[in-house]
C-alpha positions as a Markdown table, in Angstrom:
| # | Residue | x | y | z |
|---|---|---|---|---|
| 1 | Unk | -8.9 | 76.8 | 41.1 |
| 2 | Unk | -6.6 | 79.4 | 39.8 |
| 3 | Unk | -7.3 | 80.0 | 35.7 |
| 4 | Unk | -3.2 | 80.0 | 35.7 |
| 5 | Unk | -2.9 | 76.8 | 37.5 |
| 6 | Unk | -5.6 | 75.5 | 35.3 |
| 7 | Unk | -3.7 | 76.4 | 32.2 |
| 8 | Unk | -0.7 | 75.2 | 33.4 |
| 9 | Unk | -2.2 | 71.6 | 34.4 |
| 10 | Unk | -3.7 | 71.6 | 30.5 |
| 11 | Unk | -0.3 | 72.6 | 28.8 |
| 12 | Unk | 1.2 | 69.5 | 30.9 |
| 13 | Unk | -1.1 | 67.4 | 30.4 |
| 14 | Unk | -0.6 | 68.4 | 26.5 |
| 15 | Unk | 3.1 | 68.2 | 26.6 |
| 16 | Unk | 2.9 | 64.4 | 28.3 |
| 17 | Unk | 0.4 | 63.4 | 25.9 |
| 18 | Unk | 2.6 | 65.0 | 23.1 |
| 19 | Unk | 5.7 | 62.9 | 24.3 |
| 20 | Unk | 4.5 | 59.6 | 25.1 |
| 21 | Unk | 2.6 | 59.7 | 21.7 |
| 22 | Unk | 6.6 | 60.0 | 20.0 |
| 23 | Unk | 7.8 | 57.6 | 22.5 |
| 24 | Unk | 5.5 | 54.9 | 21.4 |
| 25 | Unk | 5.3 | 55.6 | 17.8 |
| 26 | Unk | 8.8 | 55.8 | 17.7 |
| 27 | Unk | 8.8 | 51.9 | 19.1 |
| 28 | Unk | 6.9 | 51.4 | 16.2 |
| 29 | Unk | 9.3 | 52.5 | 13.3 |
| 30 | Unk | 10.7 | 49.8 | 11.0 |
| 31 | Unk | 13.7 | 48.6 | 11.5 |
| 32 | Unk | 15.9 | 47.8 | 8.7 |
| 33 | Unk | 16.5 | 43.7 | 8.9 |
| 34 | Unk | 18.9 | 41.9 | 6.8 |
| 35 | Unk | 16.9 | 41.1 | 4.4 |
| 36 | Unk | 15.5 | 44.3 | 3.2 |
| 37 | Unk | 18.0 | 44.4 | 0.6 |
| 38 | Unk | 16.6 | 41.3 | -1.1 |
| 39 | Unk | 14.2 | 42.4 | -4.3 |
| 40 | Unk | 11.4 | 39.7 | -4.6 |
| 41 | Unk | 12.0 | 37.7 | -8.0 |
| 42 | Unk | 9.6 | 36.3 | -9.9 |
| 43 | Unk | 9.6 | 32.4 | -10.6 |
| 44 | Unk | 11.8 | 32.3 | -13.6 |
| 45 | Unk | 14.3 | 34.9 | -12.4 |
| 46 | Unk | 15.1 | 33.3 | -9.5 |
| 47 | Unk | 16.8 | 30.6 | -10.9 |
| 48 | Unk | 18.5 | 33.0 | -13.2 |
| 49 | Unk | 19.3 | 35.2 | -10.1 |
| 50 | Unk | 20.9 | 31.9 | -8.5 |
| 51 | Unk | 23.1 | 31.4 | -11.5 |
| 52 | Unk | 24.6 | 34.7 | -11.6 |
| 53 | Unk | 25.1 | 35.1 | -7.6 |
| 54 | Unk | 26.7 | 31.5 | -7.3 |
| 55 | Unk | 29.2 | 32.6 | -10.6 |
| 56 | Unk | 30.2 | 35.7 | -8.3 |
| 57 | Unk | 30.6 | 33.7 | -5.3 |
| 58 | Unk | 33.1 | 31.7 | -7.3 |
| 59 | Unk | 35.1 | 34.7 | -8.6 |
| 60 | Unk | 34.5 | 37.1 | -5.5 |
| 61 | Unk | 37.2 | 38.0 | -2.8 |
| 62 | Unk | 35.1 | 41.0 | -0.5 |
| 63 | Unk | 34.1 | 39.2 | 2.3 |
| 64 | Unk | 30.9 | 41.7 | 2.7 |
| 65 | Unk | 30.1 | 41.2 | -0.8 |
| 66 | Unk | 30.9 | 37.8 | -0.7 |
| 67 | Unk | 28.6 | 37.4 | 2.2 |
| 68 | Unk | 25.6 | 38.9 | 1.0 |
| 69 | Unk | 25.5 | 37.2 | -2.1 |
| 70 | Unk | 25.8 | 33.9 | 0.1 |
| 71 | Unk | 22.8 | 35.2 | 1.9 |
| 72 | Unk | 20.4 | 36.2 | -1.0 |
| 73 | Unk | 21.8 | 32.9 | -2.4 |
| 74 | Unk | 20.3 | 31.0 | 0.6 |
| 75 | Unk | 17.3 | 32.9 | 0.5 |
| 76 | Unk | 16.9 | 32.6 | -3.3 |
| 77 | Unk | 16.9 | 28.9 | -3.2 |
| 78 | Unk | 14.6 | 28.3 | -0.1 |
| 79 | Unk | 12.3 | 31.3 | -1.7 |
| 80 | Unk | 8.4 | 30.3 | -1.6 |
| 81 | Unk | 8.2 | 31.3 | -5.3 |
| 82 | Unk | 11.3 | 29.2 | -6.4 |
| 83 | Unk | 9.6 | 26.4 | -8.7 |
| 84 | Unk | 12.6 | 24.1 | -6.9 |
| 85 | Unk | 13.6 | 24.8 | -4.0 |
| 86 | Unk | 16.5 | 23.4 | -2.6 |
| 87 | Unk | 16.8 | 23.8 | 1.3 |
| 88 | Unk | 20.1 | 22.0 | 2.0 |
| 89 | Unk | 21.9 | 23.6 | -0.3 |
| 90 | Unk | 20.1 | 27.0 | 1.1 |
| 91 | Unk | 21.1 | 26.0 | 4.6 |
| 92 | Unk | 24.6 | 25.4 | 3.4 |
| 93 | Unk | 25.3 | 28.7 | 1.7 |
| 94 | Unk | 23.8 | 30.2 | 5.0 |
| 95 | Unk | 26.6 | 28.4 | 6.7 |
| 96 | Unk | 29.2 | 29.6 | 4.9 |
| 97 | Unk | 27.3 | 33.2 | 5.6 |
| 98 | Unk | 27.6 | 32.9 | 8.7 |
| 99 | Unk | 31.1 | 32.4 | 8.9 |
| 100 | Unk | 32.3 | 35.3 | 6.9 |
| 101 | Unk | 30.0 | 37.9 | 8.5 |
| 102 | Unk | 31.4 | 37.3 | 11.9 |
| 103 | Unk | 32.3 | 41.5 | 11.9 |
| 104 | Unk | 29.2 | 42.6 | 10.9 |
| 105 | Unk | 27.0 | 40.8 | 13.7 |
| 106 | Unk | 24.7 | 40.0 | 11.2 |
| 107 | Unk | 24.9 | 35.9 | 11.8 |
| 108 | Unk | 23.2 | 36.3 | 15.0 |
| 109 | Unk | 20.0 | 37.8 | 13.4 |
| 110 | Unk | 19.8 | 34.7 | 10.6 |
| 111 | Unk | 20.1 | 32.2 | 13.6 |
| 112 | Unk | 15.8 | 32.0 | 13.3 |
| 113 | Unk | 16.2 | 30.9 | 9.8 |
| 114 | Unk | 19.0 | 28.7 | 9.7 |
| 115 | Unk | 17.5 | 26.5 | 12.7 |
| 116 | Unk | 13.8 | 26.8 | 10.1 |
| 117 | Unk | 16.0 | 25.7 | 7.1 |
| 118 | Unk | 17.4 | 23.1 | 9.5 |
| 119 | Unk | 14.2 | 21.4 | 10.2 |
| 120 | Unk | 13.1 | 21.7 | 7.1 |
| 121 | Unk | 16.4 | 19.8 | 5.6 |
| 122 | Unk | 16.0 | 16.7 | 8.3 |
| 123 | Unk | 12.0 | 16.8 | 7.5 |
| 124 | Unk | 13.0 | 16.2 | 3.9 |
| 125 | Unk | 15.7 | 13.5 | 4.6 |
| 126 | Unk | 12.9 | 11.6 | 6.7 |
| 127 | Unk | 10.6 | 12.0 | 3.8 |
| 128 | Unk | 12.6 | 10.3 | 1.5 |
| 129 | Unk | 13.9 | 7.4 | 3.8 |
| 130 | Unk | 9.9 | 7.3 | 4.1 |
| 131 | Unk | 9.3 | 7.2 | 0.5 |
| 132 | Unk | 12.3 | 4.4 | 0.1 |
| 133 | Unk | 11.0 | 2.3 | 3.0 |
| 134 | Unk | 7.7 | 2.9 | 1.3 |
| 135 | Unk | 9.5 | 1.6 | -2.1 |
| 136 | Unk | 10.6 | -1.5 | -0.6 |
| 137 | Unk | 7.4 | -2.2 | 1.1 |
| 138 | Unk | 5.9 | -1.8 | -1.6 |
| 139 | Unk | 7.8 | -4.1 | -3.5 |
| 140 | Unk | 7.7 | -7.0 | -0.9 |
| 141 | Unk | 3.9 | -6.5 | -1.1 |
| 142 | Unk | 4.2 | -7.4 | -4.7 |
| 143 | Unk | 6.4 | -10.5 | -4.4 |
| 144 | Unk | 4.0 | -11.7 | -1.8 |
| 145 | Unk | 1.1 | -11.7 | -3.4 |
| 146 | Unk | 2.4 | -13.1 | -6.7 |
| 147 | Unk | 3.9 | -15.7 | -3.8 |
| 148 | Unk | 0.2 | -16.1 | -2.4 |
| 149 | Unk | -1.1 | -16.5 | -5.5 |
| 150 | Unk | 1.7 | -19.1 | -6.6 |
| 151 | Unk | 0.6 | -20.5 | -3.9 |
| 152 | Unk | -3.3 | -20.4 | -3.8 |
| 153 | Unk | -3.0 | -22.0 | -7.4 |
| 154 | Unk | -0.8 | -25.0 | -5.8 |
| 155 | Unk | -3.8 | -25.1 | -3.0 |
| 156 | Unk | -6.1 | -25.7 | -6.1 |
| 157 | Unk | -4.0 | -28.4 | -7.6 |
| 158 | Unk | -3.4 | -30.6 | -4.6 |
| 159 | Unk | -7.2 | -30.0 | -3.9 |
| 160 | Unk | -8.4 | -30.8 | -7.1 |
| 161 | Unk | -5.4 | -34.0 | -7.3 |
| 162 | Unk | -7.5 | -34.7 | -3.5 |
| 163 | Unk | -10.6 | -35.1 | -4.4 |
| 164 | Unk | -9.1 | -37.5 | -7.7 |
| 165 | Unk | -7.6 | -39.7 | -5.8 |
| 166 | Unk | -10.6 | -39.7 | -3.5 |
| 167 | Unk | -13.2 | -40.3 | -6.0 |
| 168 | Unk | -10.3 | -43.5 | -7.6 |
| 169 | Unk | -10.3 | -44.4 | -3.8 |
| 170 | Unk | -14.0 | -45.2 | -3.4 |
| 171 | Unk | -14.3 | -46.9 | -7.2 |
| 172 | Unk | -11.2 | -48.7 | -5.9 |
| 173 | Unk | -13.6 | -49.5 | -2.7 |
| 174 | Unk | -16.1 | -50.4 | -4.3 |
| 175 | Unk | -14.6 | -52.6 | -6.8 |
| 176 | Unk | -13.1 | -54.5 | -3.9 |
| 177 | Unk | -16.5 | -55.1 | -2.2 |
| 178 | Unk | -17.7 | -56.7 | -5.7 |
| 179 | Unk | -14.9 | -58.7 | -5.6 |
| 180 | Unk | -15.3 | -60.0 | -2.0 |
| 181 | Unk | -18.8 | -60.5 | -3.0 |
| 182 | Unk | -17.7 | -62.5 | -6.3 |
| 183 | Unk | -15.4 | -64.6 | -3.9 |
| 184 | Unk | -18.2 | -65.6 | -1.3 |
| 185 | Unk | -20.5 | -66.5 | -4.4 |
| 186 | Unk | -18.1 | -68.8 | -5.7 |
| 187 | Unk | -17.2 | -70.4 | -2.6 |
């Protein structure tokens, strides 16, 4: 082989490697998602933070403005370090999201959370019919027993009256075969 050609394979194989290295590292860059913009709160702050965006939901007009603070609302109150989280009302301010940031095609890209928040809000409901049902089993668990046990003493009783009336029945027997024997003596 030529040196030339040899150089010029080398400088190609450079400039390929070169290229595809940007190519993939460019697939690689962050993309900006909605919810960059949110700054992580600490526990208390949050529910300060959820005061002050639901007062300028109230008294906003900017739909964009409007419909961020509904969506760092909804992410506020379904936040992992919110000391109570409340996922319905998270879902419903996601909702109303939704709805005014039609333009921006930014309800698309929360689609993922609202069917999480969602699941989560029907898995809560079924807990708590759970915990009611479990409430009124409960309950009929106690009235049983103190039924049972109502009932176990009335047991006792008529056992204990049984066995009276059975020991009065023999002495009553017995007394009549003294008699019957009193009666053939004197005949």
């Amino acid at each position: 082989m030529k040196p030339t050609r040899l150089l010029k394979i080398n400088y190609l194989s450079i400039f390929l490697l070169v290229s595809s290295t940007v190519l993939l590292t460019s697939g690689c860059a962050q993309k900006q998602t909605i919810m960059s913009g949110l700054d992580l709160y600490p526990g208390l702050q949050i529910e300060s933070e959820i005061s002050r965006l639901e007062q300028k939901v109230k008294t906003d007009t900017d739909s964009p403005f409007k419909a961020r603070s509904l969506f760092n609302l909804s992410l506020l109150y379904s936040h992992h370090k919110n000391p109570r989280p409340n996922y319905s009302k998270a879902l419903k301010r996601l909702k109303e999201f939704t709805l005014l940031d039609l333009k921006n095609g930014n309800a698309d890209s929360v689609q993922y959370l609202m069917g999480l928040l969602q699941k989560i809000v029907k898995t809560e409901n079924n807990y708590a019919k759970s915990r009611s049902s479990i409430k009124k089993l409960n309950n009929n668990i106690k009235k049983l027993t103190l039924k049972s046990e109502k009932s176990k003493i009335e047991y006792e009783n008529l056992v204990r009256e049984n066995q009276e009336k059975k020991e009065k029945l023999e002495k009553l027997m017995h007394l009549d075969i003294q008699l019957d024997k009193i009666r053939q003596e004197i005949k």
